[in-house]
C-alpha positions in Angstrom: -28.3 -23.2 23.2 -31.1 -25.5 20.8 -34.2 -23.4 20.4 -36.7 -26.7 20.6 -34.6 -27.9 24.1 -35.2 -23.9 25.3 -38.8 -24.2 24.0 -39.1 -27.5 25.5 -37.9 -26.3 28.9 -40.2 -23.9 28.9 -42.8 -25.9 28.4 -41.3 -28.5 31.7 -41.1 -25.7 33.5 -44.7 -24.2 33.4 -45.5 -27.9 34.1 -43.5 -29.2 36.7 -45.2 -29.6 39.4 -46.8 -33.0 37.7 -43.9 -34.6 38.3 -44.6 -36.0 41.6 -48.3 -36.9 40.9 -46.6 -38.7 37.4 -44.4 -40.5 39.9 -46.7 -41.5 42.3 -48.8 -43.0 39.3 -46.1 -45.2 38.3 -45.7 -46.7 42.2 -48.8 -48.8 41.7 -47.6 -50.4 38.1 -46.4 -54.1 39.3 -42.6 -54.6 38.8 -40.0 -56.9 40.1 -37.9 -56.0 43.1 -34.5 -54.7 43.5 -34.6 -56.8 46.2 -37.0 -59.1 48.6 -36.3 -56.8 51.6 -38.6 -53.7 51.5 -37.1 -52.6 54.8 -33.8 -52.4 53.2 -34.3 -50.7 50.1 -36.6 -48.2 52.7 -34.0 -47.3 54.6 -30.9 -46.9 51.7 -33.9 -44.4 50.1 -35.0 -42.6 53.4 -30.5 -41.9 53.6 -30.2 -41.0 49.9 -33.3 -38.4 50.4 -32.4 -37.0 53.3 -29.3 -35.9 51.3 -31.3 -34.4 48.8 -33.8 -32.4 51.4 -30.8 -31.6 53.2 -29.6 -29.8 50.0 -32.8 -27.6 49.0 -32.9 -26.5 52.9 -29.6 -25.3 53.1 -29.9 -23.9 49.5 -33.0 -22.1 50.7 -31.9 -21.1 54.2 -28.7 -19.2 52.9 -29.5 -18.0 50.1 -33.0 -17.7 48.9 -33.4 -17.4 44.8 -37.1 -16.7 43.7 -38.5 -20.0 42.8 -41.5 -20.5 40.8 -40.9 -18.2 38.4 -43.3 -15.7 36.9 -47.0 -16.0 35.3 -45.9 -19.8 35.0 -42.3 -18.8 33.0 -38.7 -18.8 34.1 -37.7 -15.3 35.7 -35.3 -14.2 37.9 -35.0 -10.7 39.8 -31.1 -11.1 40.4 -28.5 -13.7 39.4 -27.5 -15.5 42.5 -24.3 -16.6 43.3 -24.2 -16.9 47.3 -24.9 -19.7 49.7 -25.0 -22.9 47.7 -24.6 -21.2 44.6 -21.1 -20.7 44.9 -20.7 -24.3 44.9 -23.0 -25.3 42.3 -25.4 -23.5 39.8 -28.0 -25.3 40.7 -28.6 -26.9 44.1 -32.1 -27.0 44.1 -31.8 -29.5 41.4 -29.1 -31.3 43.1 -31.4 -31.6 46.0 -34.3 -33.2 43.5 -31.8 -35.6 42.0 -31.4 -37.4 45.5 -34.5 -37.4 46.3 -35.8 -39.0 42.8 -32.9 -41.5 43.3 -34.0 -41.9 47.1 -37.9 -42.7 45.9 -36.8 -44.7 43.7 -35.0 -47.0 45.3 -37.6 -46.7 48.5 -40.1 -47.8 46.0 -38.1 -51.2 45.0 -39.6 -50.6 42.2 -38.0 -51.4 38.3 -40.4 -50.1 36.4 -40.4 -46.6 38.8 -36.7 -47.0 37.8 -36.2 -47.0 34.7 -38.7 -44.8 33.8 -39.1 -42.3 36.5 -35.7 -41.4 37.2 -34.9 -40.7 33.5 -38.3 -38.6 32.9 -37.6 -37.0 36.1 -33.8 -36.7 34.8 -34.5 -35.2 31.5 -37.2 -32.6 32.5 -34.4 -31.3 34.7 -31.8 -31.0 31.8 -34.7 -29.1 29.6 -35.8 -26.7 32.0 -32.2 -25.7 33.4 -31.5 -25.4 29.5 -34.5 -22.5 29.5 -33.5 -21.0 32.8 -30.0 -20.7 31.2 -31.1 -19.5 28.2 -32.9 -16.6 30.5 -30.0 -16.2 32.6 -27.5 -15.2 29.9 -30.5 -13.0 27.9 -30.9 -10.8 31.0 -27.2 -10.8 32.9 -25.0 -11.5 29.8 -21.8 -11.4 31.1 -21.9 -11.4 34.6 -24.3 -14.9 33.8 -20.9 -16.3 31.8 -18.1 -15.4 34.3 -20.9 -17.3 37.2 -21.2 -20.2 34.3 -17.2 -20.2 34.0 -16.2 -20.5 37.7 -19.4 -22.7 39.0 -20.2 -25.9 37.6 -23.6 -26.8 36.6 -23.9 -30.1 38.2 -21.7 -31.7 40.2 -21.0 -29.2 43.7 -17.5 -28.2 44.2 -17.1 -29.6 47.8 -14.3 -27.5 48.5 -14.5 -24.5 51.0 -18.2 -25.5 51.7 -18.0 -25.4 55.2 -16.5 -21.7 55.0 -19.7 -20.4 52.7 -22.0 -22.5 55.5 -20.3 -21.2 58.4 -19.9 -17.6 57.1 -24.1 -17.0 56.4 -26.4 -16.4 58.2 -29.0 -19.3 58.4 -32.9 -18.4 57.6 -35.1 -21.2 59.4 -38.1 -19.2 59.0 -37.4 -18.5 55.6 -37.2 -22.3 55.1 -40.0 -23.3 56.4 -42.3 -20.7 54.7 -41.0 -21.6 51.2 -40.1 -25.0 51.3 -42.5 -26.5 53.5 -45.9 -24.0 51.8 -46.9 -27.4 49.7 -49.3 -30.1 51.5 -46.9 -33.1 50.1 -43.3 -33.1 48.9 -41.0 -35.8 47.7 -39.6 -36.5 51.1 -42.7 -36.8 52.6 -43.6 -39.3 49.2 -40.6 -41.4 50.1 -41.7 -41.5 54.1 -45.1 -43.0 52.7 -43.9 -45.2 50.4 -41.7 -46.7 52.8 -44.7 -47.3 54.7 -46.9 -48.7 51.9 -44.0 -51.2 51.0 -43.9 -52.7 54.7 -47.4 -52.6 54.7 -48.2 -54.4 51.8 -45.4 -56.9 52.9 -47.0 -56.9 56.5 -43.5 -55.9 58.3 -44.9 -53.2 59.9 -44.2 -55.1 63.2 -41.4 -56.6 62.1 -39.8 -53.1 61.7 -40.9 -50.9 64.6 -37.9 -48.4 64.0 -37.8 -48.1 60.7 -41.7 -47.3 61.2 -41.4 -45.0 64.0 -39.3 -43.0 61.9 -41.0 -42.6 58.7 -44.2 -41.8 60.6 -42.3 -39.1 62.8 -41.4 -37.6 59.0 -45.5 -37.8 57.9 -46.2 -35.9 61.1 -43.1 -33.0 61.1 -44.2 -32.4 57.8 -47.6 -31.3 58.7 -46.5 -29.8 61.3 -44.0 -27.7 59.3 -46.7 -27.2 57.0 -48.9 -25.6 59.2 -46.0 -23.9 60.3 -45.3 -22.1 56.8 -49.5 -21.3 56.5 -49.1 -19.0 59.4 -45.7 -17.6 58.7 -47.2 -17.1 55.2 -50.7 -16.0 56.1 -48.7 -13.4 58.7 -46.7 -11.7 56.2 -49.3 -11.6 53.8 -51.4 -9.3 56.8 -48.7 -7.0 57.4 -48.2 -6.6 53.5 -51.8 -5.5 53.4 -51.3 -3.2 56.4 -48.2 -1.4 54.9 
């Protein structure tokens, strides 16, 4: 694998967690619609990111991989190939590709577009190249025979119900690791849906669609304050043992 596309995944990957202020940024740059209806484009983004959260819980609820890395670099303890691993090597990233694609098109935004999606796109592509590059440094060729049978992308749909069914789901687990952040991308598309009507006045107009995206605002915080005590909890009895 390309040294500089390692180096520069490296270098995505210590900084990654800009990508949703970037994105947020690029909301307030005018740009024409994709269409006059902000409700519309709202809801089709709300569905298309509920597929992607829907993908990073169940990846973290069956089986967890240490995310986050280590000193700000790609690390792993063990090479996991469980849970939503065994459909695809990387689900978390899955999950992030629906929800860019579901903020974008909440946003109805062009310009977010055409030049978020493809940033948000290609930092993906560079830092899986590093995490790779780690992977097959560290496992060798246990890492291959996963690369071989898995594909890297696009989930292999078959016998997913089996691998759901047969582990055991980890709510807590879920809600202290994905939900430890103040704001996520979900919660980003919630509120822009909400800005759009907003700014459009349809607030009224669209009571539901309202309803639902402030329900989302307030579960989140909910579930954030959730994962504070869960985490504040086991960071006592760590100190205690």
């Amino acid at each position: 694998m390309g040294s500089n596309l390692v180096r520069l995944g490296d270098f995505a990957f210590k900084y990654r967690g800009y990508m949703l202020p970037v994105a947020v940024l690029l909301l307030f740059i005018p740009s024409p619609r994709f269409t006059p209806d902000p409700a519309l484009a709202g809801f089709i983004g709300f569905l298309i990111a509920v597929v992607g959260q829907a993908c990073r819980i169940c990846t973290i609820g069956l089986a967890y991989i240490i995310r986050g890395g280590k000193d700000h670099k790609v690390y792993a303890e063990q090479l996991v190939t469980t849970g939503l691993y065994s459909h695809v090597r990387n689900p978390m990233y899955v999950g992030n590709f629906f929800l860019v694609i579901g903020l974008a098109v909440a946003s109805n935004s062009w310009v977010f577009a055409l030049i978020g999606v493809p940033l948000s796109l290609g930092m993906h592509k560079v830092i899986v190249a590093a995490e790779e590059n780690f992977l097959r440094n560290k496992f060798g060729p246990q890492f291959d025979a996963f690369s071989a049978r898995v594909p890297r992308w696009v989930p292999r749909l078959s016998g997913l119900l089996t691998t759901v069914r047969g582990m055991q789901f980890e709510w807590r687990r879920v809600v202290a690791k994905e939900y430890a952040a103040t704001f996520d991308w979900f919660s980003a598309v919630a509120v822009v849906v909400l800005v759009k009507l907003g700014i459009d006045g349809l607030l009224d107009d669209h009571e539901g669609l309202t309803g639902l995206m402030v329900a989302v605002v307030v579960v989140r915080f909910v579930l954030w304050f959730a994962a504070r005590q869960i985490n504040r909890a086991a960071a006592t009895s760590a100190a205690k043992a």
